[in-house]
C-alpha positions as YAML, in Angstrom:
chain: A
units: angstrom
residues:
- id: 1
  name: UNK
  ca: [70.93, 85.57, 101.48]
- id: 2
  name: UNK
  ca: [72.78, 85.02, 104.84]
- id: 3
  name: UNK
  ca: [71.24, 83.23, 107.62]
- id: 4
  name: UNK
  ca: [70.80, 86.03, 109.93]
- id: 5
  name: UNK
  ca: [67.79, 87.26, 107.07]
- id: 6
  name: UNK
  ca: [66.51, 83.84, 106.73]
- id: 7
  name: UNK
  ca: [65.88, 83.68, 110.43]
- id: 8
  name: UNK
  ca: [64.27, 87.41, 110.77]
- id: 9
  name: UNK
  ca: [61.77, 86.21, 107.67]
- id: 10
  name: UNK
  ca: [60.62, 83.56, 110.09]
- id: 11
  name: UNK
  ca: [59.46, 86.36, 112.94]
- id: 12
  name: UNK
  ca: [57.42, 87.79, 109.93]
- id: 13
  name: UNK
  ca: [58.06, 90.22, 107.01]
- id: 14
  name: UNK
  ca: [57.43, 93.34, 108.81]
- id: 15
  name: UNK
  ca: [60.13, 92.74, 111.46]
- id: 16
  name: UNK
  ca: [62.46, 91.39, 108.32]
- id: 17
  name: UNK
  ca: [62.10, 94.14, 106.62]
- id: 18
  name: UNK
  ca: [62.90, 96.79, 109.16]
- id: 19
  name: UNK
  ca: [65.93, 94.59, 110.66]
- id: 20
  name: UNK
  ca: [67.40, 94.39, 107.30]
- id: 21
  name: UNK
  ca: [67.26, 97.84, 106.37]
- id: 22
  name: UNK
  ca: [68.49, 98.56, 110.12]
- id: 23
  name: UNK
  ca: [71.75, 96.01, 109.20]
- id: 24
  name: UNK
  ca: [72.08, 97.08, 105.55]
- id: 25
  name: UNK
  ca: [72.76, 100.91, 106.71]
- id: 26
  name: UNK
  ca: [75.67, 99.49, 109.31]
- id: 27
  name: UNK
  ca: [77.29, 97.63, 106.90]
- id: 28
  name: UNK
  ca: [79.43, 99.48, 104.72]
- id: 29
  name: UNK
  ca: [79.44, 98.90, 101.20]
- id: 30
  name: UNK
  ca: [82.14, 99.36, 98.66]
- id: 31
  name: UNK
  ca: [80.39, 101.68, 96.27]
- id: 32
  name: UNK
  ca: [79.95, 104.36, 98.96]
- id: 33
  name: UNK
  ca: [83.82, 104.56, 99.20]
- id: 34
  name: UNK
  ca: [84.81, 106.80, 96.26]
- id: 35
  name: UNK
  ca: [87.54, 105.73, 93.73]
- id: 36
  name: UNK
  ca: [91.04, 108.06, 93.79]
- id: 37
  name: UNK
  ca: [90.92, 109.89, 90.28]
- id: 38
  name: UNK
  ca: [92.54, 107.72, 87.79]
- id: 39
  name: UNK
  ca: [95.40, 109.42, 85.22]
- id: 40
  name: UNK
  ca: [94.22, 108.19, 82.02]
- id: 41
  name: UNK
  ca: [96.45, 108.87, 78.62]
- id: 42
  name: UNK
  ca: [94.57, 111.19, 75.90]
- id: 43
  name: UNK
  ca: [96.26, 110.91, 72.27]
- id: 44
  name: UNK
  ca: [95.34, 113.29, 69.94]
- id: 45
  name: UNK
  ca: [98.00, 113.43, 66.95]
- id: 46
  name: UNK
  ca: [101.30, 113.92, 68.08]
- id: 47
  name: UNK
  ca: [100.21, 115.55, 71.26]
- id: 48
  name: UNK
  ca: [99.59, 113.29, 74.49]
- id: 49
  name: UNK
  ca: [98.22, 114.52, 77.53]
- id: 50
  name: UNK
  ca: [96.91, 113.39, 81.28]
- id: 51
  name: UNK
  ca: [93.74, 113.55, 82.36]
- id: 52
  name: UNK
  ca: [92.73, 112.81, 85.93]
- id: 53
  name: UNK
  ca: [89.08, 111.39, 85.70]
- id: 54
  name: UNK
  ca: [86.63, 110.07, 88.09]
- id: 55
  name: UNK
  ca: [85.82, 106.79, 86.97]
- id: 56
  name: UNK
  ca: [82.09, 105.04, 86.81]
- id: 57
  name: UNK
  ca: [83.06, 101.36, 87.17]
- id: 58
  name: UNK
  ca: [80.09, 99.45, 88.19]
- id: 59
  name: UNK
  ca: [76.46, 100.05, 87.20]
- id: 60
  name: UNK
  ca: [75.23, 102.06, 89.80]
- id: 61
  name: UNK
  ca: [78.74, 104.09, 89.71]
- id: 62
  name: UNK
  ca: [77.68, 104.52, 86.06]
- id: 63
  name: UNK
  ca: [73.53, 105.48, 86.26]
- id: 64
  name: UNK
  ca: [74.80, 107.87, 89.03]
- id: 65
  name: UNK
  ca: [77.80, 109.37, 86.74]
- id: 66
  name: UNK
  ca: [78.19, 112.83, 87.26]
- id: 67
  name: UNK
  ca: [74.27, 113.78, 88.40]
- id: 68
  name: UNK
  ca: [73.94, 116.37, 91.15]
- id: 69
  name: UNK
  ca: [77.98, 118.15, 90.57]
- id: 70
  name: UNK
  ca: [78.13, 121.71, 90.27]
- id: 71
  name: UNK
  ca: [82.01, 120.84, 89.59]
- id: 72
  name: UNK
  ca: [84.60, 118.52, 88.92]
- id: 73
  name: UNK
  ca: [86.25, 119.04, 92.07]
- id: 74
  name: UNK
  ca: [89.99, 119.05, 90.66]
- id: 75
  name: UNK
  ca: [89.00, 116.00, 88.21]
- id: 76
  name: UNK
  ca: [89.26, 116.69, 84.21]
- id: 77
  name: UNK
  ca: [85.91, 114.41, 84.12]
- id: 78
  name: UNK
  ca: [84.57, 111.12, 84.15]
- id: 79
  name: UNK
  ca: [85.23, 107.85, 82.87]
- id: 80
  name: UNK
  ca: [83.03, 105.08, 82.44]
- id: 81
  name: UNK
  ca: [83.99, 101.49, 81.59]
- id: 82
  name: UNK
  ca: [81.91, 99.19, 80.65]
- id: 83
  name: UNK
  ca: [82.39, 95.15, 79.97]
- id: 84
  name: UNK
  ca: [82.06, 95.22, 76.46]
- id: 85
  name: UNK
  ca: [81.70, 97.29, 73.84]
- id: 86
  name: UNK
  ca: [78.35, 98.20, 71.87]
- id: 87
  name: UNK
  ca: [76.15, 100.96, 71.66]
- id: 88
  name: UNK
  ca: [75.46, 103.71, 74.39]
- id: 89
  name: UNK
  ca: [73.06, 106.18, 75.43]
- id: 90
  name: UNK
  ca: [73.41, 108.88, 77.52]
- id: 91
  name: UNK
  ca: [71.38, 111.55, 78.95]
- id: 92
  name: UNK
  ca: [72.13, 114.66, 81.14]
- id: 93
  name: UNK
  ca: [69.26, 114.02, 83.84]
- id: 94
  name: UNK
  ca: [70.11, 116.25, 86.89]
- id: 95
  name: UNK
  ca: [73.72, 116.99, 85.24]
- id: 96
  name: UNK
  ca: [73.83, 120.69, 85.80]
- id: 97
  name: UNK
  ca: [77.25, 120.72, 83.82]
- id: 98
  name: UNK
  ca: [77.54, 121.11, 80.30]
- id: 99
  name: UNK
  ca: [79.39, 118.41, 78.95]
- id: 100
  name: UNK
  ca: [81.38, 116.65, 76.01]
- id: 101
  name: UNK
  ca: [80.82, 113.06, 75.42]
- id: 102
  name: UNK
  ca: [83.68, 111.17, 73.87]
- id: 103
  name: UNK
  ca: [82.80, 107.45, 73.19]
- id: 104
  name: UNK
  ca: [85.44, 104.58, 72.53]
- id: 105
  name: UNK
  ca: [85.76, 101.49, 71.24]
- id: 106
  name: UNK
  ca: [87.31, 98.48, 72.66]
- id: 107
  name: UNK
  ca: [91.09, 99.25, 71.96]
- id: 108
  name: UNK
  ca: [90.52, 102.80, 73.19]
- id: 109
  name: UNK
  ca: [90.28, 104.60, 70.25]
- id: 110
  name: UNK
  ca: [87.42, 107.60, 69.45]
- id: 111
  name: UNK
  ca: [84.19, 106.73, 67.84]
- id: 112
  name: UNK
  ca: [81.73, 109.51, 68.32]
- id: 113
  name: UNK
  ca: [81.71, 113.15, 69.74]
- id: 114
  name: UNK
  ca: [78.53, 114.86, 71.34]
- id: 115
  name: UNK
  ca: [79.50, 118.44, 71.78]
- id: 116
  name: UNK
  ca: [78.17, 120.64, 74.38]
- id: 117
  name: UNK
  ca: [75.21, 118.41, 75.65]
- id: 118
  name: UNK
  ca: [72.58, 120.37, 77.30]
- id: 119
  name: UNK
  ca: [72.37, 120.09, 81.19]
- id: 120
  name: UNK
  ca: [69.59, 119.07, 82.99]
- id: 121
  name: UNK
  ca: [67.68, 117.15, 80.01]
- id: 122
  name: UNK
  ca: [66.57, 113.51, 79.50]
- id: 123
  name: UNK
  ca: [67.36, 113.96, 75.97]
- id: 124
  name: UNK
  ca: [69.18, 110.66, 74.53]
- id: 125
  name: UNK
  ca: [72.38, 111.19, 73.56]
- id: 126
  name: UNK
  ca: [73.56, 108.14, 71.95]
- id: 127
  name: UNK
  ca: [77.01, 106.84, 69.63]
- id: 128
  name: UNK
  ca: [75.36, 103.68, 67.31]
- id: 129
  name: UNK
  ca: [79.05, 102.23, 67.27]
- id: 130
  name: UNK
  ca: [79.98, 100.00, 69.62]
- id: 131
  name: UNK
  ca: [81.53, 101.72, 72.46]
- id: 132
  name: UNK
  ca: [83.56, 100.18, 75.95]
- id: 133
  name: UNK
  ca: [84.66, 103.45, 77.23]
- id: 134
  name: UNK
  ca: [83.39, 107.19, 77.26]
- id: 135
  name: UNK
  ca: [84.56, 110.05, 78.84]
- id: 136
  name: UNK
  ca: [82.27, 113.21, 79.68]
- id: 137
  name: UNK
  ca: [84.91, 116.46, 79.74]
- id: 138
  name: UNK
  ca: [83.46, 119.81, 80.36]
- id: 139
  name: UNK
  ca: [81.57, 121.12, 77.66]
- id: 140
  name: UNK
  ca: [84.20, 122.55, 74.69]
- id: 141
  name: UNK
  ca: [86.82, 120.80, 75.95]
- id: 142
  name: UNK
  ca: [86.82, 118.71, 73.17]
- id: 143
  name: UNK
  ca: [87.61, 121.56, 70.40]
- id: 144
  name: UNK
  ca: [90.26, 122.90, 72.40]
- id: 145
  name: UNK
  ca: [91.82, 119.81, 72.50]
- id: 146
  name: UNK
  ca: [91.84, 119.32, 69.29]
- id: 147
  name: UNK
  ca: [90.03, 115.80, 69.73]
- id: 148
  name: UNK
  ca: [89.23, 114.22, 66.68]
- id: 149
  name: UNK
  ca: [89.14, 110.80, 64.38]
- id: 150
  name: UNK
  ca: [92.88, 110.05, 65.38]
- id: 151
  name: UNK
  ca: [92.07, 110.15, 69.20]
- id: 152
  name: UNK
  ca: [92.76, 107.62, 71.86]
- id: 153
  name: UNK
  ca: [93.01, 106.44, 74.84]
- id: 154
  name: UNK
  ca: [95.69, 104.42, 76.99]
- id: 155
  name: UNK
  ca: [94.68, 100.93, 76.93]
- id: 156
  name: UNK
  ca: [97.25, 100.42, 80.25]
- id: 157
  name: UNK
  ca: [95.62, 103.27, 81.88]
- id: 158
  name: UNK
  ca: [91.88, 101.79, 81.04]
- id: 159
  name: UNK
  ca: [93.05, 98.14, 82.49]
- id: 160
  name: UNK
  ca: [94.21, 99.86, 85.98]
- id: 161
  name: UNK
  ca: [91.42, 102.39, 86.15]
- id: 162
  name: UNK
  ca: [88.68, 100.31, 87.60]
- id: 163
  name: UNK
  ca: [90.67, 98.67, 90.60]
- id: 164
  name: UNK
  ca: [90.50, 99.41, 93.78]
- id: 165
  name: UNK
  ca: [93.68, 100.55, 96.27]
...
């Protein structure tokens, strides 16, 4: 906590609380400032392609995900990266796009497929093996890419995809 909101809890919470929610909207944060879609590697047998993906870097980047788009908007999808890997969950709450889920493990490579999840549900969509990365693609994507066991992902594309210009 900075000074400034030390001093304005001396004039009384009340006051505090409105002057910091005055400040907090002035001060631009990073997370409003959207990442450039990253290029991100897709092997699948002998074929490798590019995908240009939003990515879902921190944690409210990646509880936001792709809620609320009607589109991509020129992106293949999204990518989320996580710290580690374990097991996810997902859900499709106020996703209006069908989707594909491809989860990862740690050196990029495919662990689970969830085909065609149904929009707009809180229905848990989960992968029980440990999982760093997933990407959601538009729903069939994934069978006419031919994604399957033998799938991965750049691990040099992963490593840049996260930083900032």
């Amino acid at each position: 906590m900075n000074t400034l909101c030390l001093i304005l809890r001396k004039k009384g919470a009340r006051f505090a609380l409105m002057a910091s929610l005055a400040c907090c909207q002035l001060l631009p944060r990073q997370a409003d400032k959207p990442r450039p879609l990253s290029p991100v590697r897709l092997t699948a047998g002998a074929t490798t392609r590019t995908l240009h993906l939003w990515t879902a870097c921190s944690a409210e980047e990646q509880a936001r995900g792709l809620m609320g788009r009607r589109s991509l908007g020129g992106a293949d999808g999204m990518l989320f990266v996580f710290d580690g890997a374990r097991p996810r969950t997902f859900w499709m709450h106020d996703t209006p796009l069908a989707l594909d889920m491809l989860f990862f493990d740690g050196t990029g490579r495919l662990t689970c497929c969830i085909e065609w999840a149904e929009p707009m549900t809180d229905t848990p969509r989960a992968c029980p093996i440990p999982s760093q990365y997933v990407v959601e693609l538009p729903g069939g994507a994934a069978a006419r890419l031919s994604l399957g066991a033998d799938t991965t992902l750049n691990k040099d594309d992963l490593a840049a995809s996260c930083r900032r210009p």
